[in-house]
C-alpha positions in Angstrom: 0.0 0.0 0.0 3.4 2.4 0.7 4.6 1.7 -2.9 1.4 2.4 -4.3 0.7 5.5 -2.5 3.9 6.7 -3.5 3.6 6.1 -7.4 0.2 8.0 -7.1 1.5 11.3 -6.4 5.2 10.2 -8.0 5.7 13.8 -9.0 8.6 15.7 -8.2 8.0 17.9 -4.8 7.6 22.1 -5.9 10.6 24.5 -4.9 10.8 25.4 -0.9 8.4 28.1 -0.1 11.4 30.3 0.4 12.9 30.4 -3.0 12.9 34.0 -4.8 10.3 32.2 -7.1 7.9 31.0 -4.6 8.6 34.8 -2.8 6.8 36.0 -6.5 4.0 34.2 -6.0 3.4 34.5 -2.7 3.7 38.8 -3.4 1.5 38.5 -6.3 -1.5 36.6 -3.8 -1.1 38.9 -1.7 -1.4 41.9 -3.1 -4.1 40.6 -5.6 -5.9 39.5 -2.7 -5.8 42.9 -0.8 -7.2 44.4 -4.3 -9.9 42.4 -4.3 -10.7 42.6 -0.8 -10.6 46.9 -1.2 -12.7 46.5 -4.0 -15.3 43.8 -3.7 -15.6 42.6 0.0 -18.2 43.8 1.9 -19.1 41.8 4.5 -22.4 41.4 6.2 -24.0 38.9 8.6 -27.7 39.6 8.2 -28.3 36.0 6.5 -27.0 32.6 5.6 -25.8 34.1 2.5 -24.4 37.3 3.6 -22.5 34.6 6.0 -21.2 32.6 3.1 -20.1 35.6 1.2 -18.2 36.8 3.9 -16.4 33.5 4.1 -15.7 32.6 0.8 -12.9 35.4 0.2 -10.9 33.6 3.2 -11.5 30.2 1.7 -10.2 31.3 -1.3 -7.7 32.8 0.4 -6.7 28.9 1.8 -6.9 27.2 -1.2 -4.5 29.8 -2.7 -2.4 29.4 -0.1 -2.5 25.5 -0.4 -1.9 25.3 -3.9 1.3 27.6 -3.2 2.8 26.1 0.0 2.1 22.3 -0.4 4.7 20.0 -1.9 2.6 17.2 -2.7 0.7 17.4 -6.0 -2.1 16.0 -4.9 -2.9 18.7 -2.5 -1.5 21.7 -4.5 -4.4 20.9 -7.0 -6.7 20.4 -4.3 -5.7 23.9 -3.4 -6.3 25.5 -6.7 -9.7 23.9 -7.2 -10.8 25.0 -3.8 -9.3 28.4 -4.5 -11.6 28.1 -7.9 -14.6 27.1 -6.7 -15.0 30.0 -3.8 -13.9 32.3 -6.9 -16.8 31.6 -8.7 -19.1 32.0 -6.5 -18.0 35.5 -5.3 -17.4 36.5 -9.3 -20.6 35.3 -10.2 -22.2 37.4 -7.3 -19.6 40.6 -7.8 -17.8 40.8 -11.4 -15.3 43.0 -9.4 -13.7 39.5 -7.8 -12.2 39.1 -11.0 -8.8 40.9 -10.0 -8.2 37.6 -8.0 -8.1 36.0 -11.2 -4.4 36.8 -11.7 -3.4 35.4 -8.9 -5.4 32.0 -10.0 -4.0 32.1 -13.6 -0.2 32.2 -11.6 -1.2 29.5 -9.6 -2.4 27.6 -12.2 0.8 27.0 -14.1 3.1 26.3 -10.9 0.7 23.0 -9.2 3.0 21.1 -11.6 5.4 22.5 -13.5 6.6 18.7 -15.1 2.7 19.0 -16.2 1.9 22.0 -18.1 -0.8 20.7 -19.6 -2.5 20.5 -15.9 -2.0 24.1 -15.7 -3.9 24.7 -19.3 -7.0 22.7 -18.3 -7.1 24.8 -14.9 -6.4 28.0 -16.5 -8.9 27.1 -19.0 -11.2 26.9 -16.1 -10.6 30.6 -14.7 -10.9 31.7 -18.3 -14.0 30.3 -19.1 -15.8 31.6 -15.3 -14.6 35.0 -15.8 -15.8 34.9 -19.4 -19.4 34.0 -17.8 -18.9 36.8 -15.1 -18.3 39.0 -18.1 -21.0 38.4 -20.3 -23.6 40.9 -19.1 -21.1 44.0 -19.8 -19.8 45.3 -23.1 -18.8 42.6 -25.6 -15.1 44.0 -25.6 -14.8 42.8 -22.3 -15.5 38.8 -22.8 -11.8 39.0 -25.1 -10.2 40.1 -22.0 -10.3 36.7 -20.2 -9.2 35.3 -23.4 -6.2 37.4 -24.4 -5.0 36.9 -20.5 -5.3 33.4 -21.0 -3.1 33.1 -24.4 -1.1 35.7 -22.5 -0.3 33.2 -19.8 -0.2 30.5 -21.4 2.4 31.5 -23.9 4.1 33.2 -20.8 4.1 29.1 -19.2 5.1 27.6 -22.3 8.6 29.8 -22.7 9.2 29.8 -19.0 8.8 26.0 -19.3 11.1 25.7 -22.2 13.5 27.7 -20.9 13.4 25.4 -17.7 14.3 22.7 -19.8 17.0 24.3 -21.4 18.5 25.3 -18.1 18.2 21.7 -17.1 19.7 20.6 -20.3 22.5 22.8 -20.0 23.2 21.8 -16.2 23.2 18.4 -17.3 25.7 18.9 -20.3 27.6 21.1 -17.9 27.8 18.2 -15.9 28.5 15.7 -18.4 31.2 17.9 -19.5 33.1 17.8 -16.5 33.1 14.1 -16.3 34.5 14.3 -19.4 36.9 16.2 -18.0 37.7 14.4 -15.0 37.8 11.3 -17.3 41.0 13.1 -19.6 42.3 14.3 -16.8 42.7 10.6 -15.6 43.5 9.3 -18.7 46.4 11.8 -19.3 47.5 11.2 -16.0 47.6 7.3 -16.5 49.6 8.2 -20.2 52.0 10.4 -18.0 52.5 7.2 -15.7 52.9 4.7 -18.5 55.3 7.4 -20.4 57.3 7.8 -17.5 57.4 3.9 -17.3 58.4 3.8 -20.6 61.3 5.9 -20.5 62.7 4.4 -16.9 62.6 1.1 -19.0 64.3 2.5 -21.7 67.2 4.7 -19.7 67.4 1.3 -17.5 68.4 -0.5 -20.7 70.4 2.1 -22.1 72.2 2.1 -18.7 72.1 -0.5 -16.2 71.7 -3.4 -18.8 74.5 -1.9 -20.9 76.4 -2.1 -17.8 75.6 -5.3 -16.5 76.4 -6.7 -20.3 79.8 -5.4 -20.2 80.4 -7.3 -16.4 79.1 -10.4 -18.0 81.7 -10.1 -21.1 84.1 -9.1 -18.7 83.5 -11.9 -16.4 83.6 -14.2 -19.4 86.9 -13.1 -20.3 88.0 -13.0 -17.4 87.6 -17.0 -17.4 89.3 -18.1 -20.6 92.6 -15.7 -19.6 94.1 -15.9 -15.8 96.9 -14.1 -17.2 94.1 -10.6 -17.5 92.1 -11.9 -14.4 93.0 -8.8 -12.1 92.5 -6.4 -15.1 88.8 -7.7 -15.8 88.4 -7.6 -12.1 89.1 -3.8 -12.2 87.3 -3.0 -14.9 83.7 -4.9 -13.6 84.7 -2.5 -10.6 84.3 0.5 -12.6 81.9 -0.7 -14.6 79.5 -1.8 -11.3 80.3 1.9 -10.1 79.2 3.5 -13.1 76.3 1.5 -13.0 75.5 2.0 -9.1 76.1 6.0 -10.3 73.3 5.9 -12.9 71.0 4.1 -10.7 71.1 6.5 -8.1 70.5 9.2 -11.1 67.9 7.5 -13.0 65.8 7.3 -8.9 66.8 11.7 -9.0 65.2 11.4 -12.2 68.1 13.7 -13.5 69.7 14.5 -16.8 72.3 11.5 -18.3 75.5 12.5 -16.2 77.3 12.0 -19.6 75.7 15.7 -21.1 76.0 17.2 -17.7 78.4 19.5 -18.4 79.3 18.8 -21.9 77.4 19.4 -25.5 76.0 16.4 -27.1 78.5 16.5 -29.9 81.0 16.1 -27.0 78.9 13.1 -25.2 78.7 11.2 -28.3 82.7 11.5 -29.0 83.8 10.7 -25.4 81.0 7.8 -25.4 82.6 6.6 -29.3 86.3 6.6 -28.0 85.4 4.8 -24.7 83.2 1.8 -26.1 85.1 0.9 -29.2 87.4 -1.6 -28.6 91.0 -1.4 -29.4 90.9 -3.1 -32.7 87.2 -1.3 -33.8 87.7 2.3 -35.7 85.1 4.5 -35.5 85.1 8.9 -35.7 82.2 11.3 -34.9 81.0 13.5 -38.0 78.6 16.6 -37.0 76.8 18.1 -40.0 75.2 21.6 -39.5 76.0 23.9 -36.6 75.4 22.5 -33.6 71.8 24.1 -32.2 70.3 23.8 -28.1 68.1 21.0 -28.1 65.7 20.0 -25.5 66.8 17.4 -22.9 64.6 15.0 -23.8 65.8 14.9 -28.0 69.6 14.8 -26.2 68.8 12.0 -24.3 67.2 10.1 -26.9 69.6 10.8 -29.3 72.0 9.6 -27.1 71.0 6.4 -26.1 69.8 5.7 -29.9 73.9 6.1 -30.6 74.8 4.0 -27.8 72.2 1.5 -28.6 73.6 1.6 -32.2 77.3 1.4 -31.2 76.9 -1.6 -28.8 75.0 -3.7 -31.2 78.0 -2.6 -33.8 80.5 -4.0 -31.4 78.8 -6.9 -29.8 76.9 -8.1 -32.8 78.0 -7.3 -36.0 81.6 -7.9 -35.3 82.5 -5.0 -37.0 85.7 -3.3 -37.3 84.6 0.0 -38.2 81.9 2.0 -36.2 80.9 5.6 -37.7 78.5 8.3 -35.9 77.0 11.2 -37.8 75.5 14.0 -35.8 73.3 15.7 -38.4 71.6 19.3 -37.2 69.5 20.0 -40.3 66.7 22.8 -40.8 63.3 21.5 -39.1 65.0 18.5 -37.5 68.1 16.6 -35.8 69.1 12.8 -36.8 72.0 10.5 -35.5 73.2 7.6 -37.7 75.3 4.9 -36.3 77.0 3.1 -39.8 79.6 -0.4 -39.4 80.5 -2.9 -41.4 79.7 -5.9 -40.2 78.0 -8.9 -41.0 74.9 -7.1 -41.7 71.2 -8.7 -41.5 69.2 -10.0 -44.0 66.6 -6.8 -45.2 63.1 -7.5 -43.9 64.2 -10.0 -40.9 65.4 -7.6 -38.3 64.9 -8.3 -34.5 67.5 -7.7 -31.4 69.8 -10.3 -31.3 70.8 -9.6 -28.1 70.7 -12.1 -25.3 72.3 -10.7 -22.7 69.5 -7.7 -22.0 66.5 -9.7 -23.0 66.4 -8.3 -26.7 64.8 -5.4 -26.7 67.0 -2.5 -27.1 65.9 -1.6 -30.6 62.1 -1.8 -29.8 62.3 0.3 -26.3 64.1 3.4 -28.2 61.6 3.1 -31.1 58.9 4.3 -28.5 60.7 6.5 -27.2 61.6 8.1 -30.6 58.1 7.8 -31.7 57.2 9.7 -28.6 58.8 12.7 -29.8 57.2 12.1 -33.0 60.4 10.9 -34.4 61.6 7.8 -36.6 63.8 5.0 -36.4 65.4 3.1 -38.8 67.4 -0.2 -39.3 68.8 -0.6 -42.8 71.8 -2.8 -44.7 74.6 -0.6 -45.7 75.5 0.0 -48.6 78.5 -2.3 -49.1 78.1 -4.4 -45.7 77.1 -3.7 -42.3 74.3 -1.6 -41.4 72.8 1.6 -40.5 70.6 2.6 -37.8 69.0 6.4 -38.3 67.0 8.1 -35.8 65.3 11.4 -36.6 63.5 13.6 -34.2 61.7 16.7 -35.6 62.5 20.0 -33.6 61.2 23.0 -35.6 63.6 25.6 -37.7 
């Protein structure tokens, strides 16, 4: 019995009697009230009747307030047809109770705003009373009910329409801003997965580099006890170096090796330190050298290291170039040898030592910066690998 008291009057409750709206209302009642009263009341207690006409301005005066205060629609209606009812009779009786009609057309269109056509059928009501209280006048004055009503009603149906449109517009409003909220989490979880990204990649760049060179050093280390104390050293520095970057790549900091040098600089000292004594290799820069951001340094770095050790460790090359080109809307870095070369169209990481995927890590992180990567044979023998990053004139 709850539940279906509750769909029976399912309607959404009107605005607190406090809102400026309501306030309106509750002025225009008033005041059309008090008209009324100053021009048409004029009580007397000499009869039954004169009784009933004396109470029938209050009772309106209830039902009014009813239909304006109550937040159930069923007794907002019960309101205005109380309201109504005591109307007529006083109109009927004293065409000068049709002031109070204002305030009945008003009240009309706000017992349900979700129902306009509620507040048609009751306006239709007032309109068609007042019409009967005007019919022994002039005939001018029977189109007055009617133009108020079309009045109001076209006055309901805009303020209704612009209701929905508000309601619309909050609702987009807050659609939007889900949206929002929804790209701001997305480009925070593409911040988290970049940043992921590039740890992987500087840790291969790095660390596995590193840890590659202990392992070759360890191996060699085992086939010659004469250079056992010199490989020792050397996976000492090495396992420094690598402890150094580590504590740089948790700082989050630049690559120590452009700390305080130029890139040009960086790639020579990193060419003359990884080539092994019988490897050749130079640095070529084409262009002037421009300032780049940190983050096309860096790559461009670690695509020339990334380029140099698979040179050395698995073409068997003996000849490693680096070209440092600065051209007009961009900045590449080649890394040429003459090695074995690959077969074109089979290309993968050979390497085994860091899991294989040093080529595949720096092509995101190229592609990041809207940049390319590229692994072709040489022209003789050997290969080339070509990274270029776009960076404006």
């Amino acid at each position: 019995m709850k539940l279906a008291d509750q769909n029976s009057d399912s309607s959404p409750p009107s605005p607190a009697p406090d809102s400026p709206r309501e306030g309106i209302w509750a002025g225009l009642i008033g005041v059309t009230f008090v008209v009324s009263m100053a021009l048409a009341y004029r009580p007397s207690f000499d009869s039954s009747a004169d009784i009933v006409s004396a109470v029938l301005p209050w009772l309106a005066l209830a039902g009014m307030v009813l239909a304006w205060s109550a937040r159930a629609f069923s007794m907002r209606l019960l309101g205005i047809l109380i309201a109504i009812a005591a109307w007529y009779f006083l109109v009927i009786s004293d065409d000068r109770w049709t002031v109070l009609s204002f305030a009945l057309y008003g009240l009309a269109f706000i017992v349900d705003s979700n129902r306009l056509k509620v507040g048609v059928a009751l306006a239709g009501v007032v309109t068609a009373i007042w019409t009967l209280a005007s019919l022994g006048g002039p005939a001018w004055t029977v189109l007055i009910p009617l133009l108020v009503f079309t009045a109001a009603s076209t006055i309901a149906f805009a303020i209704q329409r612009i209701a929905r449109l508000t309601t619309e517009q909050a609702e987009l409003i807050r659609q939007l801003e889900s949206t929002r909220e929804d790209l701001a989490f997305s480009e925070r979880s593409r911040g988290v997965l970049e940043e992921r990204t590039r740890m992987a990649g500087e840790i291969h760049d790095t660390l596995a580099q590193g840890f590659t060179s202990i392992v070759l050093l360890a191996r060699a280390a085992k086939r010659s006890a004469d250079r056992t104390e010199e490989s020792l050293e050397s996976i000492e520095v090495t396992a420094q170096e690598n402890l150094d970057t580590a504590r740089r790549l948790v700082e989050s900091s630049r690559p120590e090796e452009l700390d305080k040098v130029s890139l040009p600089d960086a790639l020579k000292r990193h060419l003359a330190a990884s080539l092994p004594e019988k490897v050749g290799g130079q640095l070529e820069v084409v262009g002037s050298p421009v300032s780049l951001p940190g983050s096309v340094e860096t790559i461009l770095l670690r695509a020339a290291q990334e380029g140099v050790r698979n040179a050395c460790i698995h073409a068997q090359a003996s000849r490693v170039d680096v070209t440092l080109s600065y051209l007009h809307d961009a900045v590449a870095v080649g890394v040429s040898d003459d090695g074995i070369g690959f077969e074109e169209g089979r290309v993968s990481d050979r390497g085994t030592l860091t899991g294989g995927q040093g080529l595949a890590t720096l092509a995101r992180r190229v592609e990041s910066l809207s940049g390319n990567l590229k692994l072709e044979p040489g022209e003789v023998s050997g290969s080339v690998l070509t990274v270029v990053i776009p960076v404006g004139s």
